[in-house]
N, C-alpha and C positions, 0 to 999 in steps of 0.2 A: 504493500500500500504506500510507503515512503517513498520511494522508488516511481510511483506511478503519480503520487505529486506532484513530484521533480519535475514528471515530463509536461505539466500546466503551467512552469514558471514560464516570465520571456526569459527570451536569450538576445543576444547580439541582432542577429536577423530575424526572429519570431517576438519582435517589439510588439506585444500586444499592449502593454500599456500606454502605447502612443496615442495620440489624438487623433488621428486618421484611421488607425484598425476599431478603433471605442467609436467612432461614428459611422463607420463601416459595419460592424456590428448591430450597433443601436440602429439604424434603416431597415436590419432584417430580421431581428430578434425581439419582439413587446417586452419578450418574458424570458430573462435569463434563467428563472428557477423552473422552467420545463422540462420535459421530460428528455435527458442526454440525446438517446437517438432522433427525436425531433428535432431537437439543436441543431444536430451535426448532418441531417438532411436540411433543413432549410439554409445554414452556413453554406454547403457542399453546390446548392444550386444560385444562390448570389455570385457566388467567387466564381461559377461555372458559366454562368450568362449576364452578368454585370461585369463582367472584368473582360475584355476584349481579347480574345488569342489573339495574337500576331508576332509571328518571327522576327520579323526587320526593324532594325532601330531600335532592339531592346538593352536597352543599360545592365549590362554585366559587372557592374562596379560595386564594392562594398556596399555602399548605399543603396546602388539599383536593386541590389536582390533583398533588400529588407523590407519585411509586412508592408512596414508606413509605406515603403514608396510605392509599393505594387497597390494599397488602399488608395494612394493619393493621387497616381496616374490612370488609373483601372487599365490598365494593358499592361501583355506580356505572354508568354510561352509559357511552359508545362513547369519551369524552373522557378518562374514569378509566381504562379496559380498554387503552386504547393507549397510556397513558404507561407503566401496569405489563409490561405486555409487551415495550414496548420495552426497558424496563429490565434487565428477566428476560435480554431475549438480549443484550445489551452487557456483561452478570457473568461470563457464558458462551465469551466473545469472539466474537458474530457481532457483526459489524454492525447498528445501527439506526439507522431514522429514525421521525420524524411525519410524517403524511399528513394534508391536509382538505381539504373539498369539499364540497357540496351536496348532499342526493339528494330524491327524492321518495318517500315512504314509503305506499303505496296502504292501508296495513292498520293505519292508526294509530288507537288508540281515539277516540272523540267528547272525550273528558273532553281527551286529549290533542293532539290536533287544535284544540281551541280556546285552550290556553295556548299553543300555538306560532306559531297563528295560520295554519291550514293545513295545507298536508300533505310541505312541503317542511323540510326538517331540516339543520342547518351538522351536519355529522357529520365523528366523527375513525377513523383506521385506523392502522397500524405498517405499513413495509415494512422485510426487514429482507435481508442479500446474503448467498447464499447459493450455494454452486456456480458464482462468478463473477456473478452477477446480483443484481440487485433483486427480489423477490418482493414481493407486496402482500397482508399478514394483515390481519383483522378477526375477532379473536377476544371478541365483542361476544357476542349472545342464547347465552344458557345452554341446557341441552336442556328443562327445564322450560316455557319461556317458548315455544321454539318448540312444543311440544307443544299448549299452552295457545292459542298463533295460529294452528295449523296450517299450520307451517314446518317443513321440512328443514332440522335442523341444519348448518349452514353446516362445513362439512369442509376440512383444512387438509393440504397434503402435502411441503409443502417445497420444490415445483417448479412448481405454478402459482400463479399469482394468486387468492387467497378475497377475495375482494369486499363481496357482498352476494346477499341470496336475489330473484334477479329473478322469480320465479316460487314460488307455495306451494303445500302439496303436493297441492292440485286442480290447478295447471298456469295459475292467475288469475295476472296481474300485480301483483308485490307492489313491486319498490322498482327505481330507477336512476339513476342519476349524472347531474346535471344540472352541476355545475361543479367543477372541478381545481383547488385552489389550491398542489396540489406540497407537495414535503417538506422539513420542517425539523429542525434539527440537535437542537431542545431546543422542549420545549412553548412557542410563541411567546405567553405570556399574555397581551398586551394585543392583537393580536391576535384569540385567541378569543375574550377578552371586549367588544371590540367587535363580534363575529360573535352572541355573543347579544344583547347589548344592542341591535342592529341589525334583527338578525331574527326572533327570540323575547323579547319586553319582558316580556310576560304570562308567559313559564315561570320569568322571576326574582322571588326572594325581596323584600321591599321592601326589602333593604340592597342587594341587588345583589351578594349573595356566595354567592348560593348557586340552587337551584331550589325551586319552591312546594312545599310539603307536603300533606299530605292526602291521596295518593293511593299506589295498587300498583300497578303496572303489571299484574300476575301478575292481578291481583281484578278489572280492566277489562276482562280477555281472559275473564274467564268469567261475563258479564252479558252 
């Protein structure tokens, strides 16, 4: 139980005590004294359709990847989306952690497929415990996006594991898990930015703090 505490304080990057995660919050939640797994669905779908995916232009800097900034820009990728969520349910008192690992994404646009260098992506997710257990969210594509790729909004219910969309909604293979690196207490930064600098060189900015600009993700899907 001490232990599972620990994992509701903020940290460095899961600033839930900021102003920006606390008002972020308070727009989606009446009633903090509700019932966990309500919580941690209505958080999981704010951060998943109020927070904008998009790859390009995303601030990879100390700051970029903490809660406040991801509350306070609403955009960003799988890496922004899971630090705020996690944060979201540690204000709340669930437990959180970070998740990463690999996948291969079969539906990734040409434009973006070539900055990454292929079709395999260091991708991040939240698990967060809930009813005794560890559940695994990915409150990552908006409903817009999936709309725009012809995906099934990825659905979140408190009791199973949301993943990723192994399949789109013709029934084609769209994405799956190629490597587990487990979960961490607090966004491991040199970590992930070894994981891009490693695997995606061409998606970073020429400082190295952020991802290329010029593109929408949303505008790719419909060329």
């Amino acid at each position: 139980m001490a232990d599972l505490t620990r994992l509701t304080e903020p940290t460095e990057f899961l600033d839930h005590e900021s102003v920006p995660v606390q008002e972020f919050i308070d727009r989606v939640v009446p009633d903090r004294g509700a019932d966990k797994r309500q919580l941690a669905i209505a958080l999981y779908y704010a951060v998943r359709d109020d927070v904008f995916y998009e790859v390009y232009d995303a601030d990879l800097s100390r700051d970029g990847l903490k809660a406040s900034h991801v509350a306070t820009r609403k955009q960003g990728f799988c890496l922004h989306k899971s630090v705020l969520y996690a944060a979201c349910c540690r204000a709340v008192g669930i437990p959180a952690r970070l998740h990463y690992g690999k996948v291969r994404n079969h539906l990734a646009s040409d434009r973006l497929r070539k900055h990454i260098g292929g079709d395999v992506f260091f991708h991040g997710l939240t698990a967060v415990h809930l009813d005794g257990r560890w559940v695994k969210a990915t409150p990552v594509f908006n409903g817009l996006l999936c709309k725009l790729y012809g995906l099934t909004p990825l659905e979140f219910d408190g009791t199973s594991d949301s993943l990723y969309h192994p399949f789109d909604a013709d029934g084609r293979k769209n994405m799956e898990f190629l490597v587990d690196y487990g979960g961490f207490d607090d966004l491991p930064y040199e970590f992930v930015m070894d994981q891009m600098r490693t695997n995606h060189p061409d998606f970073l900015n020429s400082d190295g703090t952020g991802t290329v600009s010029g593109g929408s993700l949303a505008a790719e899907a419909a060329r």
